[in-house]
N, C-alpha and C positions, 0 to 999 in steps of 0.2 A: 504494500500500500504506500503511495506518494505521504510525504509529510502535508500539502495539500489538498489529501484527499478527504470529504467530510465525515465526521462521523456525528452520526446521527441520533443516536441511543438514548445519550444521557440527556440532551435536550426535549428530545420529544417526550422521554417520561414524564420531567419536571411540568411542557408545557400541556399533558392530558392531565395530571396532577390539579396543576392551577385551573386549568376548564374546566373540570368535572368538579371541583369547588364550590367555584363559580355559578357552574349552573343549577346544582345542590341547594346554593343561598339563595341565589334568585327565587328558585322555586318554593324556599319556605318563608322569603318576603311575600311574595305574589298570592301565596296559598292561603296568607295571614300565619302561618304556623309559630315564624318570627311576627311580630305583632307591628303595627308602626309606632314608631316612640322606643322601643326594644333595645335596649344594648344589643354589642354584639362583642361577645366574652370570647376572646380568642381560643383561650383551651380548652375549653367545655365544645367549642366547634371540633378543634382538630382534634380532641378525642371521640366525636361521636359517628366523623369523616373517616376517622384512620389514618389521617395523614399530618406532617409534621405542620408547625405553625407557619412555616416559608413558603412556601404555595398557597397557603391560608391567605397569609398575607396580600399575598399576589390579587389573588381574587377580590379579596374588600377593596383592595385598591380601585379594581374593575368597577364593580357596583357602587365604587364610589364617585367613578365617572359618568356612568349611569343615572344618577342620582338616587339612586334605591336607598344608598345611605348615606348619614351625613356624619361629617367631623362635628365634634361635641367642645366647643372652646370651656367650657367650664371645667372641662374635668380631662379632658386629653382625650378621651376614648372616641369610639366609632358608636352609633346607632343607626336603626332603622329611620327612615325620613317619616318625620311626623305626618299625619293624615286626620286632624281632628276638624267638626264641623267648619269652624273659621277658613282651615286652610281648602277645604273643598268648596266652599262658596268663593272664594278670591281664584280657583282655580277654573273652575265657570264662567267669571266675568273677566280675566284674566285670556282663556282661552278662547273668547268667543272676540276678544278686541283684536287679539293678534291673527285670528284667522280671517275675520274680514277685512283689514289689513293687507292681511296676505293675498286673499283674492282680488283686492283692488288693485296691488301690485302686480300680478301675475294674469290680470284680466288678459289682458292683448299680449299675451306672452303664449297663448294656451295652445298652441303648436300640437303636430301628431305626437311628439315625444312624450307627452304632457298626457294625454288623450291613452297613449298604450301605456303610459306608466299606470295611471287609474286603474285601468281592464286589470295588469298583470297585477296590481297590490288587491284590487276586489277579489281577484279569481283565491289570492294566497288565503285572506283571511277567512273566504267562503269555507276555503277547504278544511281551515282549523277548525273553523265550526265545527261542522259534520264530522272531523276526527274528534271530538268532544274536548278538545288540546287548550285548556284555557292559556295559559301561557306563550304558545304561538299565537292563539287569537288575540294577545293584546299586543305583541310585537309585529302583526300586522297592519294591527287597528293603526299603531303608531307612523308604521310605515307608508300605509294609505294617505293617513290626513298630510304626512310630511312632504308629501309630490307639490302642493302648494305652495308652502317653503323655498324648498329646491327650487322652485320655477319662477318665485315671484325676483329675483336677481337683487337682495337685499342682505347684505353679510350680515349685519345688525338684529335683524330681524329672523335667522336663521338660528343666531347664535341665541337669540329668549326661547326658541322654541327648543334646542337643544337642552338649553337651562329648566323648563321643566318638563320634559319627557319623563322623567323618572317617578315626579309627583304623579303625571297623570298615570302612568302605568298602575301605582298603587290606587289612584283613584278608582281605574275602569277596574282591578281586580274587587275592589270593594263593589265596585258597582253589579259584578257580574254573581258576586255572594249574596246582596242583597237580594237579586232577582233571583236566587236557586239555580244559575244556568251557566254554562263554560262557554264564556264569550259572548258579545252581543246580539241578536236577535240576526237572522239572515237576512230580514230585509230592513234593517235600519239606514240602509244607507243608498237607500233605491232615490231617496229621494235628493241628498245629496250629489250622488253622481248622474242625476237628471241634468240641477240645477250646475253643477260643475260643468258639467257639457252644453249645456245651455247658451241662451243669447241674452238673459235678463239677472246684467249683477244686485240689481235692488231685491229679485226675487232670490237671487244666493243668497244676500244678506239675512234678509228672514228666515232664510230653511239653516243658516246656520246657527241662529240667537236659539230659534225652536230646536233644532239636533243638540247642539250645547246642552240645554237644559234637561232634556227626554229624562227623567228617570233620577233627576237630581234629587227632588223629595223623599223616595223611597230610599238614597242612598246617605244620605243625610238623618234619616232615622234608623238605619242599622250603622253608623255610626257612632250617634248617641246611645242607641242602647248598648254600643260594647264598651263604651267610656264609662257608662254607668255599670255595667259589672264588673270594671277594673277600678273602681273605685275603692276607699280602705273603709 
């Protein structure tokens, strides 16, 4: 073997190490199993993972990019990213500013790229549905509304919407609890990708204030009721 030739072993262990972590935590943020607000006790994980705290680490890192979790300035530590009533009403009116925003931006930009991205992120998250995959159905959900984004040609603007993907991910997982169901509804967004394709942005604006809201009451009170049974 050459002195440059690669060896590949030890790296890809460490890197399915750190991803299977990774996607381990996601799934018991998104599940609620890690709660929001939750520490996240390094050794109590890598002992119930198997694996050392250095991969561990690797990972929170990850979902810390994510936003899934947040640095704790009081105390030094890592937590899951809070999710209480407060923060899912700012998150509502929050995301219903930036996205018509973003269509306004992105009106006369709506090209066929634009048009087959839609198709291909509908087609993704249809399918999570139906595989009953709550966690691909929220990373599509994510995926879908972000072709807006990407298209509206707004660095600033990409970059708030980056900024909270993580909260709403926790959102729609909450939301999807609320309702008893893995991911949202299959046709929630027929109407959306009507008015997306459409010729009338006044009429997008409204389908998105009303899409925004869909289902915010009902998630808003299984909110409060699991604040009030983690109460002392």
């Amino acid at each position: 073997m050459s002195a440059s030739a690669p060896i590949a072993d030890a790296p890809l262990a460490r890197v399915t190490l750190r991803q299977g972590a990774a996607d381990a935590l996601r799934a018991a943020v998104l599940s609620g199993r890690l709660a929001p607000g939750a520490p996240v006790v390094e050794v109590a994980l890598a002992r119930a993972l198997g694996i050392s705290r250095a991969p561990l680490r690797e990972a929170i890192r990850e979902l810390l990019e994510e936003g899934l979790l947040v640095q704790q300035r009081a105390w030094g530590g890592v937590s899951v990213a809070p999710l209480d009533a407060t923060v899912a009403r700012e998150l509502y009116t929050l995301r219903t500013t930036l996205e018509i925003f973003a269509f306004e931006c992105a009106w006369d930009r709506r090209d066929a790229a634009f048009r087959a991205a839609l198709a291909q992120r509908r087609g993704t998250l249809c399918a999570a549905i139906d595989a009953g995959d709550d966690e691909a159905a929220i990373a599509a959900e994510l995926a879908l509304h972000g072709v807006v984004y990407e298209t509206a040609g707004h660095g600033l603007l990409l970059q708030a919407w980056g900024a909270i993907r993580g909260r709403l991910a926790l959102y729609w997982a909450a939301h999807h609890r609320a309702h008893g169901r893995p991911g949202p509804r299959r046709d929630a967004h027929d109407d959306y990708m009507r008015h997306a394709l459409g010729d009338d942005l006044d009429a997008m604006r409204g389908e998105l204030r009303e899409h925004m809201q869909r289902g915010l009451a009902t998630v808003l009170r299984f909110i409060e009721d699991r604040e009030r049974e983690h109460q002392p």
